[in-house]
Structure formats: structure tokens, C-alpha cells
N, CA and C atoms as an extended XYZ file, in Angstrom:
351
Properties=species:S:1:pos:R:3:atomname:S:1:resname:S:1:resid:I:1 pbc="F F F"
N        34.897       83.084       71.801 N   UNK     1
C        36.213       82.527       71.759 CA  UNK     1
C        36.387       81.578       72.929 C   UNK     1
N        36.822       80.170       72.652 N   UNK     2
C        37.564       79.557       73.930 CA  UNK     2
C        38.602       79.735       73.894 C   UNK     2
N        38.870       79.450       75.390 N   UNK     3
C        40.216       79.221       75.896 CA  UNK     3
C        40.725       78.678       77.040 C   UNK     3
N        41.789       77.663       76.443 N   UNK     4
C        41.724       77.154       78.116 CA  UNK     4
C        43.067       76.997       78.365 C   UNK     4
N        43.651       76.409       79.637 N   UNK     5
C        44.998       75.979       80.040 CA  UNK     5
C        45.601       74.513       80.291 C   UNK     5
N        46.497       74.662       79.739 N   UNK     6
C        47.283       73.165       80.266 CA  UNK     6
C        48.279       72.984       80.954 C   UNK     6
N        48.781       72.558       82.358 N   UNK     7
C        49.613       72.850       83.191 CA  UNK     7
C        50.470       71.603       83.216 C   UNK     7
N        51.194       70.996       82.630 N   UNK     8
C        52.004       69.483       82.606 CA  UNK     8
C        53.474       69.998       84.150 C   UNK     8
N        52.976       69.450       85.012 N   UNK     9
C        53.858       69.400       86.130 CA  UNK     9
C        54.444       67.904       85.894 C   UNK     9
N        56.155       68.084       85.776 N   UNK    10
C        57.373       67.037       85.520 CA  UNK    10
C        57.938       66.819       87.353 C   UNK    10
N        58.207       65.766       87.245 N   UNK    11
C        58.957       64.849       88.302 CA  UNK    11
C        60.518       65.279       88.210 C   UNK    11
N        61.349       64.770       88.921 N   UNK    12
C        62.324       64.757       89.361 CA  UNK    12
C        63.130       64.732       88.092 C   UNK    12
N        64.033       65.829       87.810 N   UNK    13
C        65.407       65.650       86.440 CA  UNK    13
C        65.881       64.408       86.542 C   UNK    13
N        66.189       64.068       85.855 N   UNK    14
C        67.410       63.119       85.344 CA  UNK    14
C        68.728       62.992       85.971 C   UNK    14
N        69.718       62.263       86.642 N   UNK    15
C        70.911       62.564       86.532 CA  UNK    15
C        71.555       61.653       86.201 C   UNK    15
N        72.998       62.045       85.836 N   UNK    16
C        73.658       61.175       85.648 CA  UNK    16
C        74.056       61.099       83.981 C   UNK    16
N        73.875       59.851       82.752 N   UNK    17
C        74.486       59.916       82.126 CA  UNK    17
C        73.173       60.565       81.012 C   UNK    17
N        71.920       60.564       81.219 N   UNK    18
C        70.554       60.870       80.878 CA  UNK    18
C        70.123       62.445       81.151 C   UNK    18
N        71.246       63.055       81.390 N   UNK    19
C        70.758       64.419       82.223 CA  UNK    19
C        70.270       65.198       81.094 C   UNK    19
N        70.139       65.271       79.769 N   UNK    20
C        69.593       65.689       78.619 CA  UNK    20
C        68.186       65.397       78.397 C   UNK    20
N        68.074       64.177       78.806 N   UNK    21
C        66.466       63.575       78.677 CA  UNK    21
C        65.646       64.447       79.012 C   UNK    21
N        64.412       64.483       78.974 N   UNK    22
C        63.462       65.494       79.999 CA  UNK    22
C        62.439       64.480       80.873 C   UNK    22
N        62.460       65.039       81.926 N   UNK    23
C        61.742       64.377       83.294 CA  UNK    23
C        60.529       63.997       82.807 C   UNK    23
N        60.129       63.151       83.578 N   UNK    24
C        58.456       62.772       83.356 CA  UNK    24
C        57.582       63.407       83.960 C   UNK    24
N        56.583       63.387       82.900 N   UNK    25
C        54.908       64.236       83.582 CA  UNK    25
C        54.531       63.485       84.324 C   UNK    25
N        54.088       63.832       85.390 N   UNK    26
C        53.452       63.464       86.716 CA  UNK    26
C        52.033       63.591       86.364 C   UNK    26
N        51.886       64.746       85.949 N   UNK    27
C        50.252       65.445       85.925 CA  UNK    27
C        50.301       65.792       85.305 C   UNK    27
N        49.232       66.052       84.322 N   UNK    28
C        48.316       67.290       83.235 CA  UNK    28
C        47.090       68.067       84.082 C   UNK    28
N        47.406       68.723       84.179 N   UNK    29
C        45.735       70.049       84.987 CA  UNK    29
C        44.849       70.950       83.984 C   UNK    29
N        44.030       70.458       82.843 N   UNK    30
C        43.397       71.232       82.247 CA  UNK    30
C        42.638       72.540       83.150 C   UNK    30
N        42.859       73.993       82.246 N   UNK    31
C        41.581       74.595       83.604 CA  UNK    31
C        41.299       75.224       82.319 C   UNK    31
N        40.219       75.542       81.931 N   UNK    32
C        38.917       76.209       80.875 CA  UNK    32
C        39.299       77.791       81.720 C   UNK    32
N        39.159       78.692       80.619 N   UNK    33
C        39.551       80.191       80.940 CA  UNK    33
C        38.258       80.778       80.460 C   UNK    33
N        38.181       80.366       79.287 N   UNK    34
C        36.793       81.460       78.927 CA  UNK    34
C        36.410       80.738       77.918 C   UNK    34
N        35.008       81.029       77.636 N   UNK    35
C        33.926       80.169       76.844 CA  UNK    35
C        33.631       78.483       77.234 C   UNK    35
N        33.917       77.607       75.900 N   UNK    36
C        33.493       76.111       76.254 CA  UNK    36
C        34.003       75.112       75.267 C   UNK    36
N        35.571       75.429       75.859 N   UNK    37
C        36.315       74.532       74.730 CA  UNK    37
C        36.389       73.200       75.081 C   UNK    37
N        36.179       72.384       73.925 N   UNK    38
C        36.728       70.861       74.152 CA  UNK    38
C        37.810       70.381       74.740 C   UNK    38
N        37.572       69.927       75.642 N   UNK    39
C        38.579       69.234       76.359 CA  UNK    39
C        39.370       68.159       75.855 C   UNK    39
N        38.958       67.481       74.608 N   UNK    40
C        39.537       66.571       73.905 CA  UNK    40
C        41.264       67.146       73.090 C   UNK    40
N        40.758       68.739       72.881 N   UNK    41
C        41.519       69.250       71.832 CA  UNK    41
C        42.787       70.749       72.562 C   UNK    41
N        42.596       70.637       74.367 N   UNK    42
C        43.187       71.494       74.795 CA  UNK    42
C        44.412       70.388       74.646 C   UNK    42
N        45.808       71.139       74.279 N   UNK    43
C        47.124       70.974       73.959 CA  UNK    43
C        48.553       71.596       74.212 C   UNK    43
N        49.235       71.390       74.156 N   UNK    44
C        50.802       72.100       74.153 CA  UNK    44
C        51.161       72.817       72.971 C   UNK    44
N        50.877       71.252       71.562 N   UNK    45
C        51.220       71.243       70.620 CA  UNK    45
C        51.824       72.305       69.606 C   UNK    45
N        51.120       73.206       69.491 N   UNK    46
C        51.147       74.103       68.985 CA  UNK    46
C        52.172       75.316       69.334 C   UNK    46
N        52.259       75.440       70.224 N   UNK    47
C        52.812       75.826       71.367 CA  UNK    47
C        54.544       75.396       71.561 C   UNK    47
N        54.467       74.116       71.425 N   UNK    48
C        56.107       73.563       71.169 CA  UNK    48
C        56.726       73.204       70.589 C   UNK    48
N        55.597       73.323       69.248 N   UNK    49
C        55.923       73.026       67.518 CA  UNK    49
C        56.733       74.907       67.726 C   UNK    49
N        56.102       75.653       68.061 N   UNK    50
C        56.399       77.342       67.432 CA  UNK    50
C        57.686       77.194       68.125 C   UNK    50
N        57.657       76.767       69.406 N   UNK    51
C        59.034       76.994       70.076 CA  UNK    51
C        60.285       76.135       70.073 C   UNK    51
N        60.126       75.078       68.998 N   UNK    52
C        60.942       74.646       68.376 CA  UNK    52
C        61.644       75.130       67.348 C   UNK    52
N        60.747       75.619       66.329 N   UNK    53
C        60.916       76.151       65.149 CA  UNK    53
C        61.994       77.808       65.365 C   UNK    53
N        61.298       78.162       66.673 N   UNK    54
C        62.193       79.523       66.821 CA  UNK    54
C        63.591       78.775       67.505 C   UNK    54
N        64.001       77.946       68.157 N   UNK    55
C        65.200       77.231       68.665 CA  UNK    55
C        66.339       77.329       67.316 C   UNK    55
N        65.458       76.450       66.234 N   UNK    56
C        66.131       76.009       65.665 CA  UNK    56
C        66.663       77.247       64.284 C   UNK    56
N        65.667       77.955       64.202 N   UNK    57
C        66.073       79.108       63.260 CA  UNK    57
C        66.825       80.630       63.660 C   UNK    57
N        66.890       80.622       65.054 N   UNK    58
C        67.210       81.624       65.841 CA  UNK    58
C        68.719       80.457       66.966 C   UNK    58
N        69.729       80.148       66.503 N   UNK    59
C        70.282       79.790       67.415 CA  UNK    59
C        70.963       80.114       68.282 C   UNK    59
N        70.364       81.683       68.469 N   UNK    60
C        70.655       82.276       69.730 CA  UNK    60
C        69.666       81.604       71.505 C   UNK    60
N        68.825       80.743       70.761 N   UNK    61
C        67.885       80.024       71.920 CA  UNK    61
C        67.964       78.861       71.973 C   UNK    61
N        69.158       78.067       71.212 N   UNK    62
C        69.430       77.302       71.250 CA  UNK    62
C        69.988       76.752       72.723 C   UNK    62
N        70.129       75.176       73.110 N   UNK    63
C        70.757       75.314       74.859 CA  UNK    63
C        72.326       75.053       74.338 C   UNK    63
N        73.013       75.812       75.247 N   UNK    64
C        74.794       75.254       75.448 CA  UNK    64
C        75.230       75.966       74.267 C   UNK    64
N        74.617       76.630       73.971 N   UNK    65
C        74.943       78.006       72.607 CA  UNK    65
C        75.887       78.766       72.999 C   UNK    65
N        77.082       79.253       72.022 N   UNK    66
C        77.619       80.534       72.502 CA  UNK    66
C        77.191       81.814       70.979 C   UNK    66
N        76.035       81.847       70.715 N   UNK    67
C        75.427       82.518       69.879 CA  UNK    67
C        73.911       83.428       70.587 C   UNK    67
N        74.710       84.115       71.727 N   UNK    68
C        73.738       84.832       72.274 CA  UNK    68
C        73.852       86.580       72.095 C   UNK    68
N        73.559       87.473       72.667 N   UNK    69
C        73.537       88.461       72.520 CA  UNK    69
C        73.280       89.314       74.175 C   UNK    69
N        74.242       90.458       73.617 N   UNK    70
C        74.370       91.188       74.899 CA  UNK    70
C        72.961       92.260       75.279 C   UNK    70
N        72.923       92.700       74.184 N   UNK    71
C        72.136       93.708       73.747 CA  UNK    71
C        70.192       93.434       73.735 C   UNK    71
N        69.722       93.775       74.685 N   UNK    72
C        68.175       92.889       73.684 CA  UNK    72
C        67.934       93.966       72.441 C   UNK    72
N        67.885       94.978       72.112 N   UNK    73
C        67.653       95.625       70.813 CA  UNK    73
C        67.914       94.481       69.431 C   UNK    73
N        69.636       94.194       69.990 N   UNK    74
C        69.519       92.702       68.576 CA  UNK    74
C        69.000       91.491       68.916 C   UNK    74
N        68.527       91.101       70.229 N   UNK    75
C        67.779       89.983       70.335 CA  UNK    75
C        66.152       90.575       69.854 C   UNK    75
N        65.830       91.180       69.908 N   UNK    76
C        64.090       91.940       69.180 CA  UNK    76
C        64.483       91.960       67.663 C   UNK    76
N        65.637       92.457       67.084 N   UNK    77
C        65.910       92.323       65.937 CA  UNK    77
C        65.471       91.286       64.726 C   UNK    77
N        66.464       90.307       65.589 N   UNK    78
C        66.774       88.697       65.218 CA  UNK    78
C        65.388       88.247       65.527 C   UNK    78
N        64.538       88.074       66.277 N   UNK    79
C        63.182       87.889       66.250 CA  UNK    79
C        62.027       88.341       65.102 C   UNK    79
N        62.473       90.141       65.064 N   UNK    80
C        61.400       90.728       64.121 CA  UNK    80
C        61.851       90.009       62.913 C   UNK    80
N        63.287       89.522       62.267 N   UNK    81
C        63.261       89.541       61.137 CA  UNK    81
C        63.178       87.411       61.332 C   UNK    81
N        62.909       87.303       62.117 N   UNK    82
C        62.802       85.535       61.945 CA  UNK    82
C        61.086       85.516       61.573 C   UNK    82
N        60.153       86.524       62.499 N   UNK    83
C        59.027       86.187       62.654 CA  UNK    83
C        58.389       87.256       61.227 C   UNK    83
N        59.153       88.013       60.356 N   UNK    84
C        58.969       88.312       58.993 CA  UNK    84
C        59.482       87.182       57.909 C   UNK    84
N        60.322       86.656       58.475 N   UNK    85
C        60.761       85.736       56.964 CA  UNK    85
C        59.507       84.608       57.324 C   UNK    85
N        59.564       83.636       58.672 N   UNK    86
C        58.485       82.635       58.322 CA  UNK    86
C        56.992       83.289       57.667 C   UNK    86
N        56.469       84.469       58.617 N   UNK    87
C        55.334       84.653       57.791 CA  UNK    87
C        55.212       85.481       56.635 C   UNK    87
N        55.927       86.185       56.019 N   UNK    88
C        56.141       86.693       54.606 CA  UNK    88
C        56.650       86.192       53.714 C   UNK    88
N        57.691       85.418       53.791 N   UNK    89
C        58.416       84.632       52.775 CA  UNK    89
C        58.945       83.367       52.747 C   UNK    89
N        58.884       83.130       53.292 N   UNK    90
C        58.794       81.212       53.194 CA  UNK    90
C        57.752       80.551       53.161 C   UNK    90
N        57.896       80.394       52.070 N   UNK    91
C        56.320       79.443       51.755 CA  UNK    91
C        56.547       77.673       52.454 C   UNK    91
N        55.401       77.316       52.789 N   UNK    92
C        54.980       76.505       53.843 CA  UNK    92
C        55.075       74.980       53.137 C   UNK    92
N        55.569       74.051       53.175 N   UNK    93
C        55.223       72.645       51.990 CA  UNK    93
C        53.592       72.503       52.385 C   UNK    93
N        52.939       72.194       53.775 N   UNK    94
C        51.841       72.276       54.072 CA  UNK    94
C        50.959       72.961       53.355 C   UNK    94
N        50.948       74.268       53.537 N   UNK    95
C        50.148       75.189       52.985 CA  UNK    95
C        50.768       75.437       51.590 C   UNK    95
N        51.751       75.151       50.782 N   UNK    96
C        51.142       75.608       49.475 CA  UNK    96
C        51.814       77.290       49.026 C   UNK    96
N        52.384       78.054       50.512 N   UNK    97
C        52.155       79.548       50.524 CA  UNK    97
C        52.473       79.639       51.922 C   UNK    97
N        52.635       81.204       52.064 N   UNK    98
C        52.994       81.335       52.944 CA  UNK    98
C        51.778       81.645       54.354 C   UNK    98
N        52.437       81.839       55.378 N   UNK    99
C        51.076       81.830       56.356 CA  UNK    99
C        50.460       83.224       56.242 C   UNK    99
N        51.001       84.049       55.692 N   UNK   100
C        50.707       85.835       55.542 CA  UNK   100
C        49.053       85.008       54.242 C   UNK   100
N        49.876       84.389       53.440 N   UNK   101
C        48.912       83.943       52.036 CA  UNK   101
C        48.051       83.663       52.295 C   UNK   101
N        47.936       82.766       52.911 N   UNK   102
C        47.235       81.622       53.809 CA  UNK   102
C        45.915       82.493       54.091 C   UNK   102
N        46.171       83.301       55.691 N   UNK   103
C        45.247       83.771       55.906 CA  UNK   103
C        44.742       85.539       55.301 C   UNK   103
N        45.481       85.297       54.158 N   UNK   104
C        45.050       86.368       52.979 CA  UNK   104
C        45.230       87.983       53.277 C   UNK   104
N        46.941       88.264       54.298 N   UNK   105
C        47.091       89.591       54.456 CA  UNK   105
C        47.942       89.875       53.211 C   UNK   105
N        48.665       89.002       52.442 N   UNK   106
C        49.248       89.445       51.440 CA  UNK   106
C        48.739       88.520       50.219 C   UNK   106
N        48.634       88.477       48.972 N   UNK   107
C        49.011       88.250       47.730 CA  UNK   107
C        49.651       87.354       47.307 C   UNK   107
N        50.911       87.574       47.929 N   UNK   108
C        52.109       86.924       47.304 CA  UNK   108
C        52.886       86.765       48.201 C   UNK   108
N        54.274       85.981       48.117 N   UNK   109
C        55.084       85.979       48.816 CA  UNK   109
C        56.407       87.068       48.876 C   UNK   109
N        56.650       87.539       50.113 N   UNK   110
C        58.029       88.539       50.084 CA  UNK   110
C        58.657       88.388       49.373 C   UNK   110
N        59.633       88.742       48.406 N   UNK   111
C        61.189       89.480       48.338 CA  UNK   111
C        62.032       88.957       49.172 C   UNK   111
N        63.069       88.776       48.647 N   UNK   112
C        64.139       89.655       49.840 CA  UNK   112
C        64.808       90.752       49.992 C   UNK   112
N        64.433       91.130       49.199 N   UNK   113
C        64.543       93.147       49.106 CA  UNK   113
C        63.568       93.693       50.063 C   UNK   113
N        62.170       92.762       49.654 N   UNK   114
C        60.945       93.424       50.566 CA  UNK   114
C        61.281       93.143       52.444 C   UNK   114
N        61.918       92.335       52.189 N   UNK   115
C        61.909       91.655       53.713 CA  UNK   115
C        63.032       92.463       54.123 C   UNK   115
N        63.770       92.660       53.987 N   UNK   116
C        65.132       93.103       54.297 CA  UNK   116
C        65.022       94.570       54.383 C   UNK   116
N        64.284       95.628       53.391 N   UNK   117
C        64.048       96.969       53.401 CA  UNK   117
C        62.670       97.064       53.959 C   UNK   117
């Protein structure tokens, strides 16, 4: 297995009427962790595609939200059942199926009986 790291250190915030923008990368610091991965293909990407996707379907992580929670029991909740619907039952336009399908732990796609019970 490889694995490696990507460290993007940002410059100085924004202020003023831009304070939303996000700062500029100064640096990228690849560091290789284990094995002998390509350096062409170490990334974020993946990484801030997922943590978008949970922003936007969970808008309890949304910024300037008042859709948060006191409790973490319902913040683990709201997670278990976000990170069951994308991979059990929402099928993917990409893939065709869902990502459970995909990499062949299920058959078919959830319910919402199945998902829900």
C-alpha cells in the first residue's frame, strides 16, 4: 500500500470586503508515509470533494449555520444515516449504482425502509 501526505500551508486571510475568499497557498510539502507512491498523483482532491459533499448534505457543517446540535449522539446520528444513504442508496450518475454496488458489498440498492430500519 502507498501512502503519502500533502501539507498546503495558506498566507495571510483576507480582509475586508473578500473576507469569504480563501487565502493563498504559499507552499505544498509532499512527504511519502509508506511504500512508493507517485508523486504526480499525491492530492487533496478526494479529500475535499468528500468534505464538500458532507457540508452540503449535512447542513449542520455548513459555515454561519444555525442548524447545529447540542448533543454529539445526534451529530453521530446525522452522520451514520448521511454516510448510509450515500453508500446504500443513492445511486451515483458516475457509477451507474451505488458505491456499496460498485465495490460489490451489496446487490442492489437500499430501501428506504431498509435504510431507515
Amino acid at each position: 500500500m502507498d501512502c503519502a501526505q500533502l501539507v498546503k500551508l495558506y498566507g495571510a486571510e483576507p480582509s475586508g470586503d473578500g473576507r469569504y475568499a480563501p487565502p493563498q497557498i504559499t507552499e505544498v510539502v509532499s512527504t511519502m508515509i509508506k511504500g512508493n507512491p507517485d508523486p504526480a498523483r499525491i492530492c487533496t482532491r478526494h479529500v475535499e470533494r468528500q468534505d464538500l459533499t458532507i457540508r452540503m448534505m449535512c447542513r449542520r457543517f455548513t459555515r454561519l449555520s444555525n442548524a447545529f446540535g447540542k448533543k454529539l449522539e445526534n451529530l453521530e446520528a446525522a452522520l451514520a444515516l448521511h454516510f448510509a444513504y450515500y453508500d446504500l442508496y443513492r445511486v451515483h450518475h458516475s457509477l451507474h449504482a451505488t458505491p456499496a454496488m460498485a465495490v460489490e458489498v451489496t446487490d442492489r440498492a437500499w430501501g428506504l425502509s431498509e435504510l431507515i430500519g
